[in-house]
Every structure is written in structure tokens, then in C-alpha cells.
Backbone as JSON, one array per atom type, in Angstrom:
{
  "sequence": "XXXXXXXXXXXXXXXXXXXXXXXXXXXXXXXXXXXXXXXXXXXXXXXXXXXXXXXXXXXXXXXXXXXXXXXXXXXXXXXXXXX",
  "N": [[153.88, 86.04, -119.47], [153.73, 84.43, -116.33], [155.13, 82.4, -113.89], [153.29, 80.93, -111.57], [153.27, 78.62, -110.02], [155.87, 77.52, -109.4], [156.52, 77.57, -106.17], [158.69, 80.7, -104.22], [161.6, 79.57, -102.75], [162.41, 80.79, -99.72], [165.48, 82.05, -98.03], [166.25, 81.14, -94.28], [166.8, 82.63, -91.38], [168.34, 81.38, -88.83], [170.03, 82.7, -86.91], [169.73, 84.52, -84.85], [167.92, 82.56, -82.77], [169.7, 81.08, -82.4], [171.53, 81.66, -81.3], [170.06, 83.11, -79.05], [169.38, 80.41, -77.78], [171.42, 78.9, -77.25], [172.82, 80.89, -75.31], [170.8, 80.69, -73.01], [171.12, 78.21, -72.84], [174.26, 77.89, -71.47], [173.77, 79.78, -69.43], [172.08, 78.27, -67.83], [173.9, 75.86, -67.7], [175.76, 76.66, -66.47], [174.95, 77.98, -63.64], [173.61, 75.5, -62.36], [176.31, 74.32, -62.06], [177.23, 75.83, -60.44], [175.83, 75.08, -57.89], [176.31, 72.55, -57.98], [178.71, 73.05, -56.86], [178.03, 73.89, -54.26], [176.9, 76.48, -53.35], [175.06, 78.92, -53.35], [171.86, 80.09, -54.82], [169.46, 82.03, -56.11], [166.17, 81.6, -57.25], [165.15, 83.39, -60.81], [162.44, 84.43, -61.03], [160.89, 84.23, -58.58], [162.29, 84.84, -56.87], [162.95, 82.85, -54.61], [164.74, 80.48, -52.89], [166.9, 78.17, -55.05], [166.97, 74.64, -55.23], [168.92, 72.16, -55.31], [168.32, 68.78, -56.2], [169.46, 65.41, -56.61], [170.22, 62.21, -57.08], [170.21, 59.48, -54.17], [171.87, 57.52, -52.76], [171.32, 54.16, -53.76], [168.91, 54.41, -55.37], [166.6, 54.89, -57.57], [165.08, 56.28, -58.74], [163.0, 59.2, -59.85], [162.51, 62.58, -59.62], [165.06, 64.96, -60.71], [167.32, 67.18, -60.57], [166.63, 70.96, -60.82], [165.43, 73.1, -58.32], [162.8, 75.29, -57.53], [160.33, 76.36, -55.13], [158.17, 76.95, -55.64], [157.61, 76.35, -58.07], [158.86, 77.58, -61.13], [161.37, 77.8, -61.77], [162.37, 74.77, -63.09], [164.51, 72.76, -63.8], [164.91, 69.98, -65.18], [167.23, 67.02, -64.68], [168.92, 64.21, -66.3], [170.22, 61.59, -64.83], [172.31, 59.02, -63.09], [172.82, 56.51, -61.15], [176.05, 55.37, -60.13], [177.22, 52.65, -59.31]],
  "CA": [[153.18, 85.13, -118.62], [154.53, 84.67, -115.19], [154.83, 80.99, -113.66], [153.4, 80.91, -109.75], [153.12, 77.35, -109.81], [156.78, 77.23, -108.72], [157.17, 78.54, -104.97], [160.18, 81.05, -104.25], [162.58, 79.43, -101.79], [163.49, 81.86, -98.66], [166.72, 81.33, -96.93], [165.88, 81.6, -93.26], [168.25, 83.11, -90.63], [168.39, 81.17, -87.43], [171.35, 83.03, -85.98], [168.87, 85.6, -83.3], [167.3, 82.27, -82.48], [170.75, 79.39, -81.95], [172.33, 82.86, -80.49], [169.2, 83.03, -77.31], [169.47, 79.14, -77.22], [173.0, 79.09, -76.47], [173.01, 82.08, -74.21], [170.25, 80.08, -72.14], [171.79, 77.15, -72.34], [175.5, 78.12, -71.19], [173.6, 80.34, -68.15], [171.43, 76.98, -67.37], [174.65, 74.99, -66.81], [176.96, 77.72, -65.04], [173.72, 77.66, -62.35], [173.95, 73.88, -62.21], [177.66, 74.23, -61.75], [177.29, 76.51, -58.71], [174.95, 74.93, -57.16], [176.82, 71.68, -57.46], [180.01, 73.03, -55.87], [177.37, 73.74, -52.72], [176.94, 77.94, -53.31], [173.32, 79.07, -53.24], [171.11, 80.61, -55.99], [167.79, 82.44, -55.96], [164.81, 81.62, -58.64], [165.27, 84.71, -61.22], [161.4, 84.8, -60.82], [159.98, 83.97, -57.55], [163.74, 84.89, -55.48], [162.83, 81.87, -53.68], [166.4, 79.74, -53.04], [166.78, 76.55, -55.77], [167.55, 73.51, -54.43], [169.28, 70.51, -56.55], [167.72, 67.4, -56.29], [170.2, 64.91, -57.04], [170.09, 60.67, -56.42], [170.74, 59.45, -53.03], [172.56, 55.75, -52.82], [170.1, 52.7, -54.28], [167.69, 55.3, -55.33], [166.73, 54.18, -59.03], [163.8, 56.92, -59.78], [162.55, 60.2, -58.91], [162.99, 63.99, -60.68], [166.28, 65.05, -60.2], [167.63, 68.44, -60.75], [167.18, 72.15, -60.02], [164.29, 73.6, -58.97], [162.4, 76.29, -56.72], [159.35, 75.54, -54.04], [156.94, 77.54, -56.81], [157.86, 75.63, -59.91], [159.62, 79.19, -61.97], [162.72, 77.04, -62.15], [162.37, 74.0, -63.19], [165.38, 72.55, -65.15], [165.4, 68.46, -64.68], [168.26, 66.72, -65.2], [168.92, 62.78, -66.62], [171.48, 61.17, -63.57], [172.31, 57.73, -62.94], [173.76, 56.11, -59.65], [177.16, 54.04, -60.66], [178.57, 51.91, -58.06]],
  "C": [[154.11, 84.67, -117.5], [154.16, 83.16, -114.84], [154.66, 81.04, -112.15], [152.83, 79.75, -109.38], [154.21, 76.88, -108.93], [156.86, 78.14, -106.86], [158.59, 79.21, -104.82], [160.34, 80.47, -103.11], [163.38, 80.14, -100.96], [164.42, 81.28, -97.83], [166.25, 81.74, -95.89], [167.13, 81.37, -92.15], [167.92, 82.58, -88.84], [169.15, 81.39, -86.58], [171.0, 83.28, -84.91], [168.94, 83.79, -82.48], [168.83, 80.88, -81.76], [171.51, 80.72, -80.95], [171.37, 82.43, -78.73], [169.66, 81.81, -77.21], [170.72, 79.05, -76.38], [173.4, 79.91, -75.23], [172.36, 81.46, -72.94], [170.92, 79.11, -71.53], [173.35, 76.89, -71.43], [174.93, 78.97, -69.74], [173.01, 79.08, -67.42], [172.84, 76.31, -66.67], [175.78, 75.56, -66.0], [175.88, 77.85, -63.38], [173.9, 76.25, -62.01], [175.05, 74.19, -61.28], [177.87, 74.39, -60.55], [176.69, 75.99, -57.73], [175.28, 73.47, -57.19], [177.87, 71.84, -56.53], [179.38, 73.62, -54.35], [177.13, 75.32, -52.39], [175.17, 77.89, -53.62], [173.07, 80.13, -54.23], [169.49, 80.67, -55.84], [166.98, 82.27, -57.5], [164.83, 83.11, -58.92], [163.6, 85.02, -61.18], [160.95, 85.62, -59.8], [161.21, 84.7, -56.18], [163.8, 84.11, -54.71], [164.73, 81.0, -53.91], [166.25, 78.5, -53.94], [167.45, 75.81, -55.29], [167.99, 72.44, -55.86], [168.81, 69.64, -55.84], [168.64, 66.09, -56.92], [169.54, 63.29, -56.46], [170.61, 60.3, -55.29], [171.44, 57.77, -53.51], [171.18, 55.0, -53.45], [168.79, 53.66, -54.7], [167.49, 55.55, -56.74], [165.52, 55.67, -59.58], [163.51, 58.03, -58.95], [162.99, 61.46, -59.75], [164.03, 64.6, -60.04], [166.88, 67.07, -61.05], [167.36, 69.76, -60.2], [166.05, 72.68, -60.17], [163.85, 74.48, -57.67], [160.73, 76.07, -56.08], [158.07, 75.99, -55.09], [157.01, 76.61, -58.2], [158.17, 76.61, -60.73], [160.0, 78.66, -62.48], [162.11, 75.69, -62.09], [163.06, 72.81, -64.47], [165.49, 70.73, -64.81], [166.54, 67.85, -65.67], [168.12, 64.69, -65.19], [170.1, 62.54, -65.34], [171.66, 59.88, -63.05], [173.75, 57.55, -61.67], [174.97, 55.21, -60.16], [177.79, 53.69, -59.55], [177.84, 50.84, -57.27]]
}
């Protein structure tokens, strides 16, 4: 008599899946990077040019980050004015 009351417990392998994340995430902020030090970058979609969006002086609100005139790219970033 066999017991299938208990469920078996599969280990599950999220390596494929923290592997893409990472890979995204580490190309996401080398794009940032470049495109803070003032070098230009095309939407891998649309080829349109991405623009950063950053805070200007006294300027408390508004979507800030990196993005392309189509919406493809659209990575927003958290950014706060100090001074």
C-alpha cells in the first residue's frame, strides 16, 4: 500500500533564472553608467537615442531615468536632490 497523501518535495534550480537576472541587471547599470558620463546610447529595440532624465535643482517629483521617445526602454530610476 503506497501513501500519496504525503507530497514529494522537488528541489528547484533557480541558477538559468538569478544567471538572466544578473546578466540584465549588470547590462542595465553599465548603460546608466554611460549615459551618465554624457556618451550616447541607442534603444536595443526602436534604435531611437535614450535620453536620462535626471532632477534639475528644487525639483521634488517627476520620472527620472532612462528612456527612449517610444517607451522600448524604459528603466526608472529612485533620485533625490541633496543640497
Amino acid at each position: 500500500m503506497s501513501d500519496t497523501s504525503v507530497p514529494k518535495t522537488q528541489k528547484l534550480d533557480f541558477s538559468a533564472i538569478n544567471s538572466s537576472t544578473a546578466k540584465s541587471f549588470n547590462e542595465q547599470k553599465n548603460l546608466i553608467k554611460r549615459l551618465f558620463k554624457g556618451k550616447s546610447a541607442n534603444c536595443e529595440v526602436c534604435q531611437q537615442p535614450l535620453q536620462l532624465i535626471v532632477p534639475a535643482d528644487n525639483q521634488t517629483r517627476g520620472k527620472y531615468g532612462v528612456f527612449c521617445k517610444k517607451g522600448c526602454t524604459d528603466i526608472e530610476l529612485e533620485m533625490e536632490v541633496i543640497g
